[in-house]
N, C-alpha and C positions, 0 to 999 in steps of 0.2 A: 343136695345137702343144705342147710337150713344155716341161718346166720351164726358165727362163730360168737358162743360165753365169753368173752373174755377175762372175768374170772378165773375160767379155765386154763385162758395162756397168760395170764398173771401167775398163779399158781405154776408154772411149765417153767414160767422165765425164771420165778426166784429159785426151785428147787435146783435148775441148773446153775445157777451165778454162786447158789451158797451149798449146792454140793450136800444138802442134806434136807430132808422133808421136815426134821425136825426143827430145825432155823428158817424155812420157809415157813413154815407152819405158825413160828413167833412174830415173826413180822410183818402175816399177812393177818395175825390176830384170831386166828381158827384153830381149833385143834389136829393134829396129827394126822386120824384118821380122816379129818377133813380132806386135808390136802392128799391124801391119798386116793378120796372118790372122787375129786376133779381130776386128778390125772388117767383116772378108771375114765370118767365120762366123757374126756378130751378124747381120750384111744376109740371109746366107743363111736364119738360124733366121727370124728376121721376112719372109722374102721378100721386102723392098725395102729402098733404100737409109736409114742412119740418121744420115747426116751429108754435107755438102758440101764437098767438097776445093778448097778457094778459101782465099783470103784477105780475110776472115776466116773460119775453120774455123766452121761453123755445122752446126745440126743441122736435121735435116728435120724434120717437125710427130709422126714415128714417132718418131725419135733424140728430140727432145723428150718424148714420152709417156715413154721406156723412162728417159729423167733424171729424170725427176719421180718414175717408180717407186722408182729406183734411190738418188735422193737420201732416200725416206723411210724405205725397209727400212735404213739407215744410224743415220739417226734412231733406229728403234726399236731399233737395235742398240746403241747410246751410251746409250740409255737404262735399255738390260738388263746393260749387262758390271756397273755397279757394287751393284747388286741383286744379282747371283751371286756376285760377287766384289769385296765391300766393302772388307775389309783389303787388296787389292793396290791399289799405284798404278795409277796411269787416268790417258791423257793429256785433255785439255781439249776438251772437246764443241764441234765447230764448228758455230756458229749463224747461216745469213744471215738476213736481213731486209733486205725492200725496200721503202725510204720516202724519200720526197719530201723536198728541201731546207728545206723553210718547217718542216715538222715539225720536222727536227732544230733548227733554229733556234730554236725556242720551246718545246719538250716535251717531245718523244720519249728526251731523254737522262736527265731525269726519271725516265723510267717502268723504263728500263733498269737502272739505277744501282746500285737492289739488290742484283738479281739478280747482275747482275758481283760486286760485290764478296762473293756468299756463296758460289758457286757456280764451281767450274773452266770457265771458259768462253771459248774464243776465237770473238770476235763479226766478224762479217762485215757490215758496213752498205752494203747496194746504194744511192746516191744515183738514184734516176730522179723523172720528173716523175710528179704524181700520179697521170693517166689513164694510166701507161705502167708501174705496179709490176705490177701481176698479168700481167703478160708474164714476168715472172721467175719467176714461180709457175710458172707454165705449163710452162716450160722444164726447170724445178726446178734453177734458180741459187738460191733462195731458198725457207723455209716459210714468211714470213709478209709480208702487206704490209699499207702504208699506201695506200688507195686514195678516190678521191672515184665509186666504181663500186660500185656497193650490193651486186649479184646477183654468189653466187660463184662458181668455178670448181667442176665435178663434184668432189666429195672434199674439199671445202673450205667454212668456212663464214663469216658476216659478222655482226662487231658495230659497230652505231654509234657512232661517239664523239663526236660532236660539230661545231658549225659554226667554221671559220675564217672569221674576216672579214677584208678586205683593205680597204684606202685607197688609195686617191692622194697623196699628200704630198712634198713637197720645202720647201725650205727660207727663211725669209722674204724673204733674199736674192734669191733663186732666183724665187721668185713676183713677188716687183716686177719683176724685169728682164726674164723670157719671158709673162707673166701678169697686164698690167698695166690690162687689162682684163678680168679674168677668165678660165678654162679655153673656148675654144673651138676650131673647125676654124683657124683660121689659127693662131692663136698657139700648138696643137699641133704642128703644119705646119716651127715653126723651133727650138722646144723637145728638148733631148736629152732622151731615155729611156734607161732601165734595165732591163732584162731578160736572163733567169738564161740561156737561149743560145737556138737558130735557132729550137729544137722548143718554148719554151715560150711557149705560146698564151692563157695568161690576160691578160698584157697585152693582146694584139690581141686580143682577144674582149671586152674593158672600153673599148677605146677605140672598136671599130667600133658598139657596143653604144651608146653617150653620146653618140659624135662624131662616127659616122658614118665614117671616114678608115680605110682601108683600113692594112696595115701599110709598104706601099710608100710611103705621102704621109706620111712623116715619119723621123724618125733615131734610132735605139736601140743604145745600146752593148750589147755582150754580157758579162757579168758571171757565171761560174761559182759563185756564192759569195752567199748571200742575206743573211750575214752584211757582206758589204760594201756591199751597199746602202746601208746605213744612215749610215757616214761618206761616202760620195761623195753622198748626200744634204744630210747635214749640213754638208758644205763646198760646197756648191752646184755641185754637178758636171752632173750630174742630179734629174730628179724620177722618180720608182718608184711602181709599187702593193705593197705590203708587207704581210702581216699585223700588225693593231693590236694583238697580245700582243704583236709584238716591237719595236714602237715605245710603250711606256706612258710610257716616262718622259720619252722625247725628244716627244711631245706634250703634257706635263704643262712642260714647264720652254722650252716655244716655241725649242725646236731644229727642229723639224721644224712642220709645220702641214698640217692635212686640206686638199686645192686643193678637193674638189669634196664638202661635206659634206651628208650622206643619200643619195648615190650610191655606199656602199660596195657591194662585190660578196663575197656568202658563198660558201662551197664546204664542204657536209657533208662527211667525212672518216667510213669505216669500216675498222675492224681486220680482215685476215683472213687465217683460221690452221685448219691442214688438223683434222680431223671427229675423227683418232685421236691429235692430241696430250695428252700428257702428261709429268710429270716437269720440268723445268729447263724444259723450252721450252713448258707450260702455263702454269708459272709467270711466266714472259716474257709471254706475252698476257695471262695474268690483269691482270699490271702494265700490262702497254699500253693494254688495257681501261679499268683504273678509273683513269690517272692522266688519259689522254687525254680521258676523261668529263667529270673533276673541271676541268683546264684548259682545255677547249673548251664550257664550259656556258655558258650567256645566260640 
């Protein structure tokens, strides 16, 4: 196979990011059917198809390899324009990262912080659920995730950072009036929950785990926002499993209360960031590394 157009996977990356050949087609300054016989001549150079013409425009597991390629040779090119060319302005090194909601919640803006502020950088933060960030890797919507998945992707590698721990807690309110016999199968049964949307499984995996109750035999609101947890707990709306960095103070000042205390559930949490980084976005992981270390240590 003969060297890759990139052209080609120019035209691949933006049709998939903006989800329509006609907005790829404006921004990469071509017409239409332009962008259309790149994507003909990309399938033809790789001999199968690199993307799916649905809605939503998806890429095939090829189209995916050729993004991931095509997302890094970018990278190292953002990394090389201001080393050759120091004294000329430079626009702002786009950086995604793909990390889980609880993170941002209690650390990951931490770890980021500096780096923003010394650094030209427009940052790109993929929210997904932990078991589901190295999917973006994969894709190369993102270089670096927050995963509870040890083993890395080919080209990529994994540092530990540390345990998050989760509770069950709602609010004393809250516990007299659904729990007034303690957490069990019934009184779970009539109790509202909390949970961050359909796909996230840490609740029903703590519940089926202690109580037995499938996520059918009982009622759980859905909640995009892990940050709101916390007040629709503390007004007794719901009871939630939360991580207990981000309830310190509301368990310290009997806002909140453990329902089910020595039954908390940990979840290791590892960094991971492709094999050839360097520059701005080493330095993003180096910070993600040791802050994530420093705040998830026991």
């Amino acid at each position: 196979m003969a060297n890759f157009d990139y052209k080609l996977l120019a035209a691949l990356a933006e049709v998939i990011e903006l989800q329509s050949f006609e907005l790829a087609a404006q921004k990469l300054f071509i017409s239409q059917s332009a962008i259309s016989q790149r994507i003909k001549a990309l399938e033809e150079h790789v001999g199968q198809p690199v993307l799916i013409r649905n809605q939503p425009i998806v890429a095939t597991p090829a189209g995916e390899q050729l993004l991931s390629h095509f997302k890094k040779v970018k990278q190292l090119e953002h990394e090389l324009v201001p080393l050759l060319s120091p004294d000329k302005p430079i626009k702002p090194m786009k950086i995604s990262l793909a990390v889980n909601a609880d993170s941002i919640a209690t650390w990951f803006i931490d770890a980021i912080t500096p780096v923003l502020k010394n650094h030209l950088v427009e940052l790109n933060l993929i929210i997904e659920h932990e078991e589901r960030t190295l999917d973006k890797l994969r894709s190369g919507q993102a270089i670096g995730a927050v995963s509870t998945i040890e083993k890395p992707l080919k080209g990529y590698r994994s540092f530990k950072l540390g345990e998050m721990e989760y509770c069950l807690v709602a609010s004393k309110g809250f516990a007299k009036k659904y729990f007034p016999e303690g957490v069990n199968q019934n009184s779970l049964k009539m109790a509202p929950a909390i949970s961050y949307d359909h796909k996230d499984d840490m609740h029903v995996r703590y519940i089926a785990k202690h109580f037995s109750l499938a996520a059918s035999e009982y009622y759980c609101h859905s909640v995009r926002s892990s940050e709101a947890f916390i007040p629709l707990a503390k007004q007794g709306v719901a009871y939630c499993l939360i991580p207990k960095l981000q309830i310190e103070q509301e368990l310290i000042a009997g806002q909140l209360i453990s329902l089910c205390p020595g039954m908390e559930l940990v979840e290791t949490l590892y960094w991971h960031s492709w094999v050839l980084v360097k520059g701005v976005n080493k330095k993003i992981s180096e910070q993600i590394v040791r802050i994530g270390r420093e705040k998830l240590a026991h």
